[in-house]
Residue, then its C-alpha position, 0 to 999 in steps of 0.5 A: x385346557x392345557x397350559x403353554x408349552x413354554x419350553x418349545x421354541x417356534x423360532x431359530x435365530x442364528x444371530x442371537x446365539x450366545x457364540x455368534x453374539x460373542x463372535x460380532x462384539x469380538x469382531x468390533x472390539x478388533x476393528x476399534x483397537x486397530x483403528x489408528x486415527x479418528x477418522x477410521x475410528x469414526x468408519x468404525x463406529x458407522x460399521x461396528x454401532x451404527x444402525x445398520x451395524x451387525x450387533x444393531x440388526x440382531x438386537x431388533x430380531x429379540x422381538x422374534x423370540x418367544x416371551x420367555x427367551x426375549x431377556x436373555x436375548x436382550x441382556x446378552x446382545x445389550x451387554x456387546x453393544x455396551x462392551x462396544x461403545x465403551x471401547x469406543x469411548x477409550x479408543x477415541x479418547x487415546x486418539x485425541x490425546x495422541x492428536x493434541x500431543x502430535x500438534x504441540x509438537x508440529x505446530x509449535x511456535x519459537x516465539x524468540x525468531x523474528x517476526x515476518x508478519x508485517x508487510x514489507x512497505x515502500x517509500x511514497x513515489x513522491x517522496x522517492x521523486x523529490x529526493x531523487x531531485x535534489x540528489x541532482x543538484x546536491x551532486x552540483x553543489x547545491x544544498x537542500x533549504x526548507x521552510x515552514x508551510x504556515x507563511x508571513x504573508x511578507x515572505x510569501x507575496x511582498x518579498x517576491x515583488x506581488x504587491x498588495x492588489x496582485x490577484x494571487x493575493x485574493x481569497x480566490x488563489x489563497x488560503x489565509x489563517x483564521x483571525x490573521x491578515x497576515x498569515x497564509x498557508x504558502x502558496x509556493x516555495x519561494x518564501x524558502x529562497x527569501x529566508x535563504x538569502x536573508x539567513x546568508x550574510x553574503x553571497x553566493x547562494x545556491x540552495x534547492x526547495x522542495x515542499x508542499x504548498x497550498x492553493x484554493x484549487x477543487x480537488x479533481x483529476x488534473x488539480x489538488x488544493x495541496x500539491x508538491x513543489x521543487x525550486x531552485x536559486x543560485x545567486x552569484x557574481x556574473x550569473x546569467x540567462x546561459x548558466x539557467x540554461x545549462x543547469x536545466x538541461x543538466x537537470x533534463x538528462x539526469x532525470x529523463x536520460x540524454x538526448x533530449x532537448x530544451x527551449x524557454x519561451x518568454x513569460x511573465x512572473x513578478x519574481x523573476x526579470x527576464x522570465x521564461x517558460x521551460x519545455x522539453x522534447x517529449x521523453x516517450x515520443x522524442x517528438x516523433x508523435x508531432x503530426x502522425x497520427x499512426x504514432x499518438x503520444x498520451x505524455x505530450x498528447x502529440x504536441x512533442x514538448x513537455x512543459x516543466x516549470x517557469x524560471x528566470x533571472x531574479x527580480x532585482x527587487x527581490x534582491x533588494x528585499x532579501x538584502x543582496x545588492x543587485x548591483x553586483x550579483x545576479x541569480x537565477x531561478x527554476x520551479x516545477x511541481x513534482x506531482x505533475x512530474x510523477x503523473x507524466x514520468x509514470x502514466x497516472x492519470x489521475x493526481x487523487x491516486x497520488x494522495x488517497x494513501x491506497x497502497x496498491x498505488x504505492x507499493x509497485x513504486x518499491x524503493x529507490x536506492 
């Protein structure tokens, strides 16, 4: 028996010749150096070292080679494929460094530049409100008065002529400190107006008193146990029912614009001898709503007034308790709530929007200047 012819070879296979390995590792080496970025580095790797690439599929026909030509093969075709990959490597590496360099310099941040990344905020339409009403009135003359919120239960109800079996003085309307009988959280700004005459050794006196108050009221859409207040005195030698009137209807056109009119119909507060409630045509309708039912008003609800707030001529008895003589000055009086202002003014709905702090309601508001 003969031995094996081991210099015969069955089997011709062009891609593992010695030029045509050297031909696709060449070709590989090109194709990643002109790669300029990661990404067509990466098309280059599936085309170049992949499992379908040229230099993949030629090492899978070594096994068609005979026993004796299998080492060459593979040792020739695994070092291209090394050769490949380690250009890779390099290439990649350099890409990455030319990329972290690129975005130190693109993306670099002056940290001496002022910052815009807070949000630009808006005063509270409340409080653009109240000013706006005093702005009013401090163009008459008058000067804004504040007073604590945490009252003497005298200033709050005895000095404005509620006495001790008045019905506002009840748990049911009043809040009252813990361990006090005499102490409450004010339920109006009145008290302001007693502290007012009582800090002026004399007459005139012409002061405007916004603030919160506190009342025992259930918090739903139309009421809130805190709520905002606006009240205004003016006492003086000779002040009448007419000089209320006039300066309400002042108040009327500055804030909701000219030709809208007033009436006051008749009343009753301790506080205030005659009183009157304050109602004005309706700002949205002008009172063309009032029986056309083509034309419905949300504001007035077709009724074509609006009602603002009580007021009158001071109590004498108020006078007295504040220490001004009744006998020569007279003063008059005026309160609304300016959260049931900003409701109609604005078209809110509902008052828990007013408190609930969400900046979606305040922002549209902006800033008045």
């Amino acid at each position: 028996m003969s031995a094996p012819n081991k210099s015969y070879d069955p089997v011709e296979v062009e891609a593992l010749k010695p030029a045509e390995v050297e031909r696709m590792r060449d070709e590989a080496l090109a194709a990643i150096a002109a790669a300029s970025t990661l990404d067509e580095l990466q098309q280059v790797k599936v085309a170049h070292a992949g499992d379908r690439s040229p230099l993949a599929l030629a090492n899978r026909e070594i096994g068609a080679l005979p026993p004796h030509a299998k080492a060459d093969a593979g040792k020739r075709v695994g070092q291209a494929r090394g050769a490949v990959n380690k250009a890779l490597a390099a290439r990649r590496e350099a890409l990455e460094a030319e990329r972290d360099a690129r975005v130190l310099v693109d993306e670099a941040v002056d940290v001496t530049l002022p910052t815009d990344r807070y949000p630009r905020g808006a005063r509270h339409p409340l409080t653009s409100l109240a000013d706006r009403i005093a702005d009013v009135f401090t163009a008459m003359g008058y000067s804004v008065a504040e007073g604590p919120e945490v009252e003497a239960e005298w200033l709050n109800f005895d000095a404005l002529n509620m006495g001790p079996d008045h019905p506002a003085r009840t748990m049911q309307d009043t809040f009252f400190l813990k361990d006090t009988d005499s102490v409450v959280l004010r339920t109006h700004t009145s008290p302001v107006q007693i502290r007012s005459m009582l800090a002026t050794s004399e007459p005139p006196v012409y002061v405007v008193c916004p603030g919160r108050v506190f009342r025992t009221d259930e918090l739903d859409a139309t009421h809130s146990p805190v709520f905002n207040q606006v009240e205004l005195l003016a006492v003086d030698e000779g002040l009448t029912m007419a000089d209320l009137k006039g300066t309400l209807d002042h108040m009327v056109r500055a804030l909701f614009g000219e030709g809208l009119a007033t009436r006051l119909r008749p009343s009753y507060f301790p506080f205030t001898e005659p009183s009157a409630e304050m109602d004005m045509v309706c700002f949205a309708c002008r009172g063309e709503s009032v029986g056309n039912p083509d034309r419905p008003c949300r504001t007035c609800s077709s009724e074509g007034w609006i009602e603002l707030g009580g007021c009158g001529m001071v109590n004498p008895r108020v006078l007295r308790a504040a220490g001004v003589d009744p006998e020569r000055y007279s003063g008059f009086a005026f309160g609304f709530g300016i959260d049931r202002m900003l409701m109609f003014r604005h078209n809110v709905e509902d008052m828990r929007d007013i408190f609930e702090g969400d900046v979606r309601f305040t922002l549209p508001f902006g800033m008045e200047i």
